[in-house]
mmCIF file of the N, C-alpha and C atoms, coordinates in Angstrom:
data_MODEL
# 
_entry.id   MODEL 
# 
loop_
_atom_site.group_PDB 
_atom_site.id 
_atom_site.type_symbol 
_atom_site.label_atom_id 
_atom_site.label_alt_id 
_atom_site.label_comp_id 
_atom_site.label_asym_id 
_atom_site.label_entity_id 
_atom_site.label_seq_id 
_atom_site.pdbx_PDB_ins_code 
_atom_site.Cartn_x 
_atom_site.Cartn_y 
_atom_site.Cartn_z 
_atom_site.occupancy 
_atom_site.B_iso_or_equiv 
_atom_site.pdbx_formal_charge 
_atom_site.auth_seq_id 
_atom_site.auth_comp_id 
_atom_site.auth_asym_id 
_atom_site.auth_atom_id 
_atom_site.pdbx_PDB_model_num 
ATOM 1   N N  . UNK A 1 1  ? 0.844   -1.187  0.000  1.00 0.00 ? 1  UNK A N  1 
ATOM 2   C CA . UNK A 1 1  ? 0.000   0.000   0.000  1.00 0.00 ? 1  UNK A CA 1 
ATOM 3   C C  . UNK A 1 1  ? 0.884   1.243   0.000  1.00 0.00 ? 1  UNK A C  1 
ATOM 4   N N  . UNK A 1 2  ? 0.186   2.391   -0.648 1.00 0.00 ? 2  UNK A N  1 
ATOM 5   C CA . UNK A 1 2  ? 1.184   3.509   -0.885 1.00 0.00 ? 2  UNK A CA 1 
ATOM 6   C C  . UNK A 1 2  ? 1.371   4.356   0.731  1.00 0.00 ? 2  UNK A C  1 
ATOM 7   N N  . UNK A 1 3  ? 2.114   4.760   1.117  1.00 0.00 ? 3  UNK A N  1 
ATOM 8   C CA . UNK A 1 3  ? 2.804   5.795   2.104  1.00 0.00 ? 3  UNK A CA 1 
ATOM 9   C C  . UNK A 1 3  ? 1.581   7.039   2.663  1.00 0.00 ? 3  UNK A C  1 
ATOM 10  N N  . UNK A 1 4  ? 0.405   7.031   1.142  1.00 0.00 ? 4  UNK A N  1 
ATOM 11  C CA . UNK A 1 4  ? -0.238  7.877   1.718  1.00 0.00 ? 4  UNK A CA 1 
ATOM 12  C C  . UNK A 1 4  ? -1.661  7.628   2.024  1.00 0.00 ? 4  UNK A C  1 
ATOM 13  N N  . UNK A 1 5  ? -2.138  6.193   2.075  1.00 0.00 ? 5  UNK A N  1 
ATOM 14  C CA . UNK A 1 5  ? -3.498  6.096   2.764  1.00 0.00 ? 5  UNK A CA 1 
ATOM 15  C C  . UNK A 1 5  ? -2.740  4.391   3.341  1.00 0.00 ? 5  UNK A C  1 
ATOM 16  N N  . UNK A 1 6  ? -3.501  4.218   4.559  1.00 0.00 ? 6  UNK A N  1 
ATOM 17  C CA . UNK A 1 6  ? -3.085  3.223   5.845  1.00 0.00 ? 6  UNK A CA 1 
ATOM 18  C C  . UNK A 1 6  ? -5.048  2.552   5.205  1.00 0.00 ? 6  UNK A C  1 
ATOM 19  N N  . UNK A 1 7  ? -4.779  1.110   5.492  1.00 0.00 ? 7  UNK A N  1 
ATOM 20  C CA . UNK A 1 7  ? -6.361  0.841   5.374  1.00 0.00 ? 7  UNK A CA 1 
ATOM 21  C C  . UNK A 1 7  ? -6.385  -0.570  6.417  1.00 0.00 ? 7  UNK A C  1 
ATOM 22  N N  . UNK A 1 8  ? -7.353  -0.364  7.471  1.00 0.00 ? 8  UNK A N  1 
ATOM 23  C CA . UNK A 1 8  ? -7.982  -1.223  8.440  1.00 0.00 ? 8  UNK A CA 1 
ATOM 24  C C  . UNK A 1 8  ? -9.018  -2.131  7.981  1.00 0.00 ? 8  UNK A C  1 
ATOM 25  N N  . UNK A 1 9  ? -8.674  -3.266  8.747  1.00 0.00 ? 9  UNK A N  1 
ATOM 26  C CA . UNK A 1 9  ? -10.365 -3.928  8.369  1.00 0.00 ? 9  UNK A CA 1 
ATOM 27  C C  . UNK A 1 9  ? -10.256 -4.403  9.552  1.00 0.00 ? 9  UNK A C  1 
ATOM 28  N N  . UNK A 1 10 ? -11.762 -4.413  10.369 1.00 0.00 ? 10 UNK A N  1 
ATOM 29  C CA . UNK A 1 10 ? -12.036 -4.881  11.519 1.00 0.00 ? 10 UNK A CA 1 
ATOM 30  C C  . UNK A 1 10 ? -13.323 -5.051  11.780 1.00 0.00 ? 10 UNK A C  1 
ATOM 31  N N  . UNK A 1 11 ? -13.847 -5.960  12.065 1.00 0.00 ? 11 UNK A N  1 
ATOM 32  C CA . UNK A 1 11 ? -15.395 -7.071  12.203 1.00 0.00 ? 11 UNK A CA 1 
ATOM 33  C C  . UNK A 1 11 ? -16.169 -6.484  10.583 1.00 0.00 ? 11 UNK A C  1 
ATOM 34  N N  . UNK A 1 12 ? -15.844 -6.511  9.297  1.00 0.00 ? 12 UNK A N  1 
ATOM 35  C CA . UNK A 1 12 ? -16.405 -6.028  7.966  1.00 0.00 ? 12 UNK A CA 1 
ATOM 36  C C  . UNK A 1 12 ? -16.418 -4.679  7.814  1.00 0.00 ? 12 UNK A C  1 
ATOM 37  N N  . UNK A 1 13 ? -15.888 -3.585  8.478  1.00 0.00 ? 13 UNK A N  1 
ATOM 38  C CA . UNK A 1 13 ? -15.597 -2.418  8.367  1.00 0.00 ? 13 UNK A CA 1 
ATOM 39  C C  . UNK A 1 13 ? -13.815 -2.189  7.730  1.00 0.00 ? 13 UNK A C  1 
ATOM 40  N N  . UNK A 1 14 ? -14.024 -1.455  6.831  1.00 0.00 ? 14 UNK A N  1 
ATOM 41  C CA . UNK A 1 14 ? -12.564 -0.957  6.508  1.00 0.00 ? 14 UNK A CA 1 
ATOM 42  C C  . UNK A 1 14 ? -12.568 0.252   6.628  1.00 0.00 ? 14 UNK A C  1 
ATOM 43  N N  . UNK A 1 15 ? -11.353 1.039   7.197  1.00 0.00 ? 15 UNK A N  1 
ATOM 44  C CA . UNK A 1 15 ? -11.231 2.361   7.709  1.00 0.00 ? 15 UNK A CA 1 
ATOM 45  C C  . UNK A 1 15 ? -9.853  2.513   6.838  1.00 0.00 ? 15 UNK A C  1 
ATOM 46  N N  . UNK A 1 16 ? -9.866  3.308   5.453  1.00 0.00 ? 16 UNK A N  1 
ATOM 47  C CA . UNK A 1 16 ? -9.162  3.881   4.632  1.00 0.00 ? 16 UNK A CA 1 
ATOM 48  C C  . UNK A 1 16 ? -8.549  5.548   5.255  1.00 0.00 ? 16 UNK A C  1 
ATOM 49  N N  . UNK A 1 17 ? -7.465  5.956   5.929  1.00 0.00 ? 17 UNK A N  1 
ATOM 50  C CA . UNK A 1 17 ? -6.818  6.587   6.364  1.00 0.00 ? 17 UNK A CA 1 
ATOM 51  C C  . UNK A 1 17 ? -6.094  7.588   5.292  1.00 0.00 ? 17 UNK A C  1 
ATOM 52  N N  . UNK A 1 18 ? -5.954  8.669   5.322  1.00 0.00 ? 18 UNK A N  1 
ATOM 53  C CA . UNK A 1 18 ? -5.252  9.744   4.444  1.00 0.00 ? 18 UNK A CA 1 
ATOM 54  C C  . UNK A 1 18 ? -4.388  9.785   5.539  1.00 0.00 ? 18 UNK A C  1 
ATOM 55  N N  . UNK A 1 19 ? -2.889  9.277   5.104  1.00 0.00 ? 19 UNK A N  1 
ATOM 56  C CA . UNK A 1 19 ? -1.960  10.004  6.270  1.00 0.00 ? 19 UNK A CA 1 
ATOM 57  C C  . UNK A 1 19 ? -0.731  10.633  5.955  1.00 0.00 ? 19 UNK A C  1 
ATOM 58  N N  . UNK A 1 20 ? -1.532  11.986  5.352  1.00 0.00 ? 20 UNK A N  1 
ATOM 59  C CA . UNK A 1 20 ? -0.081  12.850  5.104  1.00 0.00 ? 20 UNK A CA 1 
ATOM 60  C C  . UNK A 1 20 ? -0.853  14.097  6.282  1.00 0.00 ? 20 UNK A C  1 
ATOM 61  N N  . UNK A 1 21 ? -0.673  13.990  7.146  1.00 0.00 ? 21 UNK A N  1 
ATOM 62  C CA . UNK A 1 21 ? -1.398  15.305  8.450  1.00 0.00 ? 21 UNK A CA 1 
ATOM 63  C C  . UNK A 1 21 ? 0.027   15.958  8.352  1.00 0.00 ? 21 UNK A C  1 
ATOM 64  N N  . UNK A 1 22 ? 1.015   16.156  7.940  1.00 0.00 ? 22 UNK A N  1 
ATOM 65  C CA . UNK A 1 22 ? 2.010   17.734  7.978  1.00 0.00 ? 22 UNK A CA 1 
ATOM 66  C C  . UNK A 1 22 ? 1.114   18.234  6.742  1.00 0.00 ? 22 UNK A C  1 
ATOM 67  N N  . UNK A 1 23 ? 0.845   17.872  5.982  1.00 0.00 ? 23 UNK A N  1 
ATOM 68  C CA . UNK A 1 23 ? 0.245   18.663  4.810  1.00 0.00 ? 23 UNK A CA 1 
ATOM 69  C C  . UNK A 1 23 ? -1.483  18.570  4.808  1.00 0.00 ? 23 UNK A C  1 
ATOM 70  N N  . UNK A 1 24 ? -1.833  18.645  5.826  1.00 0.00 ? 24 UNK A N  1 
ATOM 71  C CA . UNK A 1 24 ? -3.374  18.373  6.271  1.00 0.00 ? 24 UNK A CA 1 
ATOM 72  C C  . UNK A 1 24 ? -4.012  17.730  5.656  1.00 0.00 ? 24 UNK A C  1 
ATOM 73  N N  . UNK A 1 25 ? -3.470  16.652  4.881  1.00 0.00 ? 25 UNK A N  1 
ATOM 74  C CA . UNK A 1 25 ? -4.166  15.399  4.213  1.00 0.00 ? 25 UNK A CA 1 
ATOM 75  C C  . UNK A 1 25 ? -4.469  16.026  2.749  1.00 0.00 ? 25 UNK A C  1 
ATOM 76  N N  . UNK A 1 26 ? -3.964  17.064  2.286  1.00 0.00 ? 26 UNK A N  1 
ATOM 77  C CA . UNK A 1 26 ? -4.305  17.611  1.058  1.00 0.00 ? 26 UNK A CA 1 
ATOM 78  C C  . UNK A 1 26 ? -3.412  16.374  0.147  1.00 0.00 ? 26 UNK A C  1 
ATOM 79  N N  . UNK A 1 27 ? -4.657  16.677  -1.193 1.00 0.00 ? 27 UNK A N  1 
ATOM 80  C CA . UNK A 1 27 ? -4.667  15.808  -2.066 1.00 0.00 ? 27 UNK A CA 1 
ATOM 81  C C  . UNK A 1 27 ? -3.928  16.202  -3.507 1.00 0.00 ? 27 UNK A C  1 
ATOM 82  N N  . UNK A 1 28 ? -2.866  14.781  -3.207 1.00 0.00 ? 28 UNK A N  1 
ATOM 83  C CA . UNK A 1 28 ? -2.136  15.470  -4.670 1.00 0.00 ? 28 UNK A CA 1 
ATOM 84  C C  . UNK A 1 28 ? -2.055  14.243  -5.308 1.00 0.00 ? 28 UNK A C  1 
ATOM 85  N N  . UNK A 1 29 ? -1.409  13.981  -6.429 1.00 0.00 ? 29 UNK A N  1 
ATOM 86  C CA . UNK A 1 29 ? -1.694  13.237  -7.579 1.00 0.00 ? 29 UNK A CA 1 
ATOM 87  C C  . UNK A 1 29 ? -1.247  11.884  -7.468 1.00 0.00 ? 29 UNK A C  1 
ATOM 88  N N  . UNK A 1 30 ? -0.168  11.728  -5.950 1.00 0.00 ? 30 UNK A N  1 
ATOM 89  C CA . UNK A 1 30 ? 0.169   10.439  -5.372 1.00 0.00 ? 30 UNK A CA 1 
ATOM 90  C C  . UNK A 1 30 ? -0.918  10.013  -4.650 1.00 0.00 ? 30 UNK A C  1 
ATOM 91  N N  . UNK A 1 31 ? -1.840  11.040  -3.755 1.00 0.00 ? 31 UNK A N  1 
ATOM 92  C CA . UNK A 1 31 ? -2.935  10.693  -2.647 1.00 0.00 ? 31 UNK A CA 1 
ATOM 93  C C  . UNK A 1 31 ? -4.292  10.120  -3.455 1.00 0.00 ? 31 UNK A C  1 
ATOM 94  N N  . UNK A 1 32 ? -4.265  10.568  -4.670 1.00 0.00 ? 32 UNK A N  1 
ATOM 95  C CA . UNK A 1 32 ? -5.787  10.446  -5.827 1.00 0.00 ? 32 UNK A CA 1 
ATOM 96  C C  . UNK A 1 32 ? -5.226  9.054   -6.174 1.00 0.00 ? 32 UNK A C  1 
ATOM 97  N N  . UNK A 1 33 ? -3.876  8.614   -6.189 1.00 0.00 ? 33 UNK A N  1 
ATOM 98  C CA . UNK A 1 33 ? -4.083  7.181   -6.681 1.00 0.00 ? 33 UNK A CA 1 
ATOM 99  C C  . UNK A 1 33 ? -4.144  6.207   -5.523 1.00 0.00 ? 33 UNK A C  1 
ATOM 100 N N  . UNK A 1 34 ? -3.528  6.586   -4.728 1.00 0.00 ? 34 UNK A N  1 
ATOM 101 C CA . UNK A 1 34 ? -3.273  5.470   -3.218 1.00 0.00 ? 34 UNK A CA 1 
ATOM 102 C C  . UNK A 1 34 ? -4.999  5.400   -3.261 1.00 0.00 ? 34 UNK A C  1 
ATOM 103 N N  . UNK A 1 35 ? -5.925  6.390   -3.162 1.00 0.00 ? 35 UNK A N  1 
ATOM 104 C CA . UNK A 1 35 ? -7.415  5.762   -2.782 1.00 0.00 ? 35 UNK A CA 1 
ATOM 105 C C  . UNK A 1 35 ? -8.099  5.466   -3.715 1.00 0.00 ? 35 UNK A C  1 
ATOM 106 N N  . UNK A 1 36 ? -7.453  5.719   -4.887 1.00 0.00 ? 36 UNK A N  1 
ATOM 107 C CA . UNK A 1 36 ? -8.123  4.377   -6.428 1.00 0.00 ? 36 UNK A CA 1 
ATOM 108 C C  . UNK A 1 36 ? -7.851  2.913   -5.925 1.00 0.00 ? 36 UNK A C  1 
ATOM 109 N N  . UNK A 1 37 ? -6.792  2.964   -5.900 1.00 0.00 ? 37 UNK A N  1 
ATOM 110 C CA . UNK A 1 37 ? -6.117  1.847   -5.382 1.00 0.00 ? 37 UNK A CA 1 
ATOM 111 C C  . UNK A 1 37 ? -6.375  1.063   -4.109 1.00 0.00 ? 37 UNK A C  1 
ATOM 112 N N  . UNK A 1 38 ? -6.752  1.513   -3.313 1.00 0.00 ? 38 UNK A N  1 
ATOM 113 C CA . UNK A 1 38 ? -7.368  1.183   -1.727 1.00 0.00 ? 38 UNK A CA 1 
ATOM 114 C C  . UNK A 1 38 ? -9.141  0.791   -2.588 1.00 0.00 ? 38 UNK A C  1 
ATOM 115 N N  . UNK A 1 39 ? -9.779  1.281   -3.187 1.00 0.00 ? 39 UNK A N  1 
ATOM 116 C CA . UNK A 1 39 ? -10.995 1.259   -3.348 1.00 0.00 ? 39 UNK A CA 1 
ATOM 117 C C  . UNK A 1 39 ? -11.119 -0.750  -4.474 1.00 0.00 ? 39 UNK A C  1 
ATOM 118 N N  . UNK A 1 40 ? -10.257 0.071   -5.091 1.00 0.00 ? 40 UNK A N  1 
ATOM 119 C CA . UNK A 1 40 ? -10.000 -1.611  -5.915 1.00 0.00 ? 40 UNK A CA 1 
ATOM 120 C C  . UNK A 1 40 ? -9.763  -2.966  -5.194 1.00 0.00 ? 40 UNK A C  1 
ATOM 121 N N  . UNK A 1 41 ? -8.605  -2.611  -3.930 1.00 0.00 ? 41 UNK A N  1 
ATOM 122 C CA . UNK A 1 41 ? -8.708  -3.481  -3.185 1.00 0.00 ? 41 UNK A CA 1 
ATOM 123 C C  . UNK A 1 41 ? -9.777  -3.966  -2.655 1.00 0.00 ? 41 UNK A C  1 
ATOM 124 N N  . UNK A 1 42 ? -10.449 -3.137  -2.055 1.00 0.00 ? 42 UNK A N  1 
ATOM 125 C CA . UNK A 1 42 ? -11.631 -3.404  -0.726 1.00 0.00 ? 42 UNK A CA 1 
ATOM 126 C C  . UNK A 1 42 ? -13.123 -3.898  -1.773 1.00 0.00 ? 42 UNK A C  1 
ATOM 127 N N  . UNK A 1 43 ? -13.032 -3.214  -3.305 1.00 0.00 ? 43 UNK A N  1 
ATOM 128 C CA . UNK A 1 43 ? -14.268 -4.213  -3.709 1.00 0.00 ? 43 UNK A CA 1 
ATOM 129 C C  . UNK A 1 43 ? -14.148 -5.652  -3.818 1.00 0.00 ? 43 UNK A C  1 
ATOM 130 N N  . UNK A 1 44 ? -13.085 -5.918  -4.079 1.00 0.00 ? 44 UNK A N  1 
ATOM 131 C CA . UNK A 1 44 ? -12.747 -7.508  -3.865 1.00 0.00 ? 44 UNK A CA 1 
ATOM 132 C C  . UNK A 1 44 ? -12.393 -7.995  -2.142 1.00 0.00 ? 44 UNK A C  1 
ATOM 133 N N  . UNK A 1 45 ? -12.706 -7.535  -1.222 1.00 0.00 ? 45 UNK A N  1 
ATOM 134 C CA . UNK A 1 45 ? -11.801 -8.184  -0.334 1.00 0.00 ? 45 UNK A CA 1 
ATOM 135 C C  . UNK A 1 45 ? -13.365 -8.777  0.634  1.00 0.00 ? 45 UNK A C  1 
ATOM 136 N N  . UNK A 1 46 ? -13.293 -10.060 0.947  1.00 0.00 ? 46 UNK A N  1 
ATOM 137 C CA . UNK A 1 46 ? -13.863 -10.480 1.353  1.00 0.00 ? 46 UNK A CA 1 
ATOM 138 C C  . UNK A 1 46 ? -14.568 -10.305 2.915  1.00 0.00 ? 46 UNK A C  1 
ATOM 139 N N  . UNK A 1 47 ? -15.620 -10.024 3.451  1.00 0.00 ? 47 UNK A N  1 
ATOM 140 C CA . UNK A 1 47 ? -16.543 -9.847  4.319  1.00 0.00 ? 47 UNK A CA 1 
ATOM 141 C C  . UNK A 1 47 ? -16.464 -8.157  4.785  1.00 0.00 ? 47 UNK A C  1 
ATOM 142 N N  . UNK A 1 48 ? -15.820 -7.157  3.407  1.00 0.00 ? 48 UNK A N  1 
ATOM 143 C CA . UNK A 1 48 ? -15.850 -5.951  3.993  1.00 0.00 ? 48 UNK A CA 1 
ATOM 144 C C  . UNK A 1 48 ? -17.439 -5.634  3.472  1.00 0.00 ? 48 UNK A C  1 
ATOM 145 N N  . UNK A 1 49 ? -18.323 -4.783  4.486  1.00 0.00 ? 49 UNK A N  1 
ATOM 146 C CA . UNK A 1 49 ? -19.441 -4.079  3.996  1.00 0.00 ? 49 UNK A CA 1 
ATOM 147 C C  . UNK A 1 49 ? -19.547 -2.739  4.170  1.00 0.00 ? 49 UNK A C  1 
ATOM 148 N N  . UNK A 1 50 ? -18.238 -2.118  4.781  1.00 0.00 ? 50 UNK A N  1 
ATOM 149 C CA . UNK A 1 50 ? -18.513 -0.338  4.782  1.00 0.00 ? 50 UNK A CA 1 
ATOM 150 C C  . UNK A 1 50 ? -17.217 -0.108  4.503  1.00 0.00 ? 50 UNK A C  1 
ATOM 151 N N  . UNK A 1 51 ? -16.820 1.120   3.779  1.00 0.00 ? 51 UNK A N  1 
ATOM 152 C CA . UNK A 1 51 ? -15.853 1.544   4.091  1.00 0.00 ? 51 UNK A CA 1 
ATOM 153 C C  . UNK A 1 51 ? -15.903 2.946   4.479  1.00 0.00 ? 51 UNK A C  1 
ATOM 154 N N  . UNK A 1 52 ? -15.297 3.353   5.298  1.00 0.00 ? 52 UNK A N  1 
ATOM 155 C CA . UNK A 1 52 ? -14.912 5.019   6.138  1.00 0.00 ? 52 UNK A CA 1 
ATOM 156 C C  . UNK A 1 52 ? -13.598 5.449   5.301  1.00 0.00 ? 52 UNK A C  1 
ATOM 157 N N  . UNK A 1 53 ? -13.934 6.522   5.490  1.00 0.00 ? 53 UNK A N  1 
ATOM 158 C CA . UNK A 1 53 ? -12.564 7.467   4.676  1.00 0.00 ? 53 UNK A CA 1 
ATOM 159 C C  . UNK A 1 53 ? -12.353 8.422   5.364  1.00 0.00 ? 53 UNK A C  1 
ATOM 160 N N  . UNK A 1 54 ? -11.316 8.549   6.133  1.00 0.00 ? 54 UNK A N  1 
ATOM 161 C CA . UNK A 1 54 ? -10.985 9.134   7.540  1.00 0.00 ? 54 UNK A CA 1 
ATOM 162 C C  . UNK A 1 54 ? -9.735  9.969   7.172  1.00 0.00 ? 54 UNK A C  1 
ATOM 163 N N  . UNK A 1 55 ? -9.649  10.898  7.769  1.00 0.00 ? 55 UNK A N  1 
ATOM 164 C CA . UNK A 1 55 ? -7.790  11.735  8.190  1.00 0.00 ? 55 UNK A CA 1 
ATOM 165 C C  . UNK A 1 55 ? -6.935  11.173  9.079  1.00 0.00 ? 55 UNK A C  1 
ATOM 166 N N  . UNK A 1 56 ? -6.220  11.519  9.034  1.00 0.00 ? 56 UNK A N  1 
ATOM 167 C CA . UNK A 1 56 ? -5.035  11.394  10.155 1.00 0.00 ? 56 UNK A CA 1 
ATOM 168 C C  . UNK A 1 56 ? -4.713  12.649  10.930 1.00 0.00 ? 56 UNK A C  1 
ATOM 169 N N  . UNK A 1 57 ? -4.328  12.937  12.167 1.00 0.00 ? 57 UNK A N  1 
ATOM 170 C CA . UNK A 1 57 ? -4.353  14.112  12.197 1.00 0.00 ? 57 UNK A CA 1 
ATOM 171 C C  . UNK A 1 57 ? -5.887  15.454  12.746 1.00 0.00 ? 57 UNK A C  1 
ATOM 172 N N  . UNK A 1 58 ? -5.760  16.749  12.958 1.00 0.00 ? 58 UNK A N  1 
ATOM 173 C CA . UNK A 1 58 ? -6.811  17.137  13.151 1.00 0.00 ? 58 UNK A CA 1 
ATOM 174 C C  . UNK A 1 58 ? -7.735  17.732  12.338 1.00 0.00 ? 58 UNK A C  1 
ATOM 175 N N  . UNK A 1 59 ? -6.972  17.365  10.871 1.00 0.00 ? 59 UNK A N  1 
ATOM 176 C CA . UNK A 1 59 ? -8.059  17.630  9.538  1.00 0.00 ? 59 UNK A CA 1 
ATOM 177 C C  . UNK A 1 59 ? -8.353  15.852  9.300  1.00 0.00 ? 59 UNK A C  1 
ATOM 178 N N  . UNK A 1 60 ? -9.052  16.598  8.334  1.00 0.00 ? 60 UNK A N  1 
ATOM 179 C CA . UNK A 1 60 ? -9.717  15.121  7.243  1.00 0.00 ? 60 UNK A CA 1 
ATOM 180 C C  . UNK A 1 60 ? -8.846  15.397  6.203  1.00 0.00 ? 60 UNK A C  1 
ATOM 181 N N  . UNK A 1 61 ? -9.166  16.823  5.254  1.00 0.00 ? 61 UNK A N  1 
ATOM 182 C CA . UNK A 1 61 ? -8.690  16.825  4.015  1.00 0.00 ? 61 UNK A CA 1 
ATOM 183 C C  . UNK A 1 61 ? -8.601  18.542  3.782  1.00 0.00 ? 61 UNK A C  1 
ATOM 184 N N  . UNK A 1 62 ? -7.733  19.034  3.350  1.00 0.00 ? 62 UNK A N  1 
ATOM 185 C CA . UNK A 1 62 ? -7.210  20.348  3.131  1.00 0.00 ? 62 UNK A CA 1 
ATOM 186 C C  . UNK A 1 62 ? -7.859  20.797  1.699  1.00 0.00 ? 62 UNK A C  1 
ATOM 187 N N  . UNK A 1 63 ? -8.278  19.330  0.908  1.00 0.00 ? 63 UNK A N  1 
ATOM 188 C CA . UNK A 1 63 ? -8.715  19.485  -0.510 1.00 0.00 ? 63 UNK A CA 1 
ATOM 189 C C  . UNK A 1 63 ? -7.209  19.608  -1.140 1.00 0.00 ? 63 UNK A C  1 
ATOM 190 N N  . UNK A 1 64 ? -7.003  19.911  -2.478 1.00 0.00 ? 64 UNK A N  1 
ATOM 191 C CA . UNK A 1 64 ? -6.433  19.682  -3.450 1.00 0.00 ? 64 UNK A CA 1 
ATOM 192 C C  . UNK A 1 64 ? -4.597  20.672  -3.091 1.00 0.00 ? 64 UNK A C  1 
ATOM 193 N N  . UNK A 1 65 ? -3.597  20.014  -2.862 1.00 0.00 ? 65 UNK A N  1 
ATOM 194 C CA . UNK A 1 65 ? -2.410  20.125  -2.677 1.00 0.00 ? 65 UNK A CA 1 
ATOM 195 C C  . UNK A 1 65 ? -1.952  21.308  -3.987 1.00 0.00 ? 65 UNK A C  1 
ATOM 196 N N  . UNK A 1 66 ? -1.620  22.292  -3.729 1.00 0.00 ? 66 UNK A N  1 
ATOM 197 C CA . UNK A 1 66 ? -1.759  23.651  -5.132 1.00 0.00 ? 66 UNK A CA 1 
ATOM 198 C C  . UNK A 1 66 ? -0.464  23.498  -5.492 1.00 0.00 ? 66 UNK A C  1 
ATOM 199 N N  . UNK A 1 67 ? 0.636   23.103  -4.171 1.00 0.00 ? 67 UNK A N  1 
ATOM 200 C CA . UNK A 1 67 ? 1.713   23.354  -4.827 1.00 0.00 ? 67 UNK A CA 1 
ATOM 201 C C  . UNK A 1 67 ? 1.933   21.859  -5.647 1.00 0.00 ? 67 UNK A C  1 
ATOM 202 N N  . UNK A 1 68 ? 1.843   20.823  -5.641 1.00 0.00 ? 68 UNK A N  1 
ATOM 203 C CA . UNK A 1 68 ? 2.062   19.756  -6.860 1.00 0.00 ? 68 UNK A CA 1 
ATOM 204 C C  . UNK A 1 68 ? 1.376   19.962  -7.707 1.00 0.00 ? 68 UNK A C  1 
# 
């Protein structure tokens, strides 16, 4: 898994993590694929039925990273 989303599974819940919190979870063109990629996983992965999309840190998401 990429450096910038962490992903949990625990009793059919998966908890997909953004964890770049120095840069308040803002989204740049490495972070848009790590959660393509996390999402591909988890439709195939067996007995997940929710997934959460969570921050790290005391944001969620800063939105779109300006300087990359």
């Amino acid at each position: 898994m990429s450096a910038r989303v962490s992903i949990s599974i625990h009793g059919g819940i998966a908890d997909v993590q953004l964890t770049r919190s120095d840069k308040r979870n803002a989204l740049d063109p490495e972070m848009f694929l790590a959660v393509a990629e996390a999402g591909e996983r988890l439709k195939t992965e067996p007995g997940v039925r929710v997934v959460v999309l969570s921050g790290d840190g005391p944001s969620f998401c800063a939105g779109l990273d300006m300087s990359s």
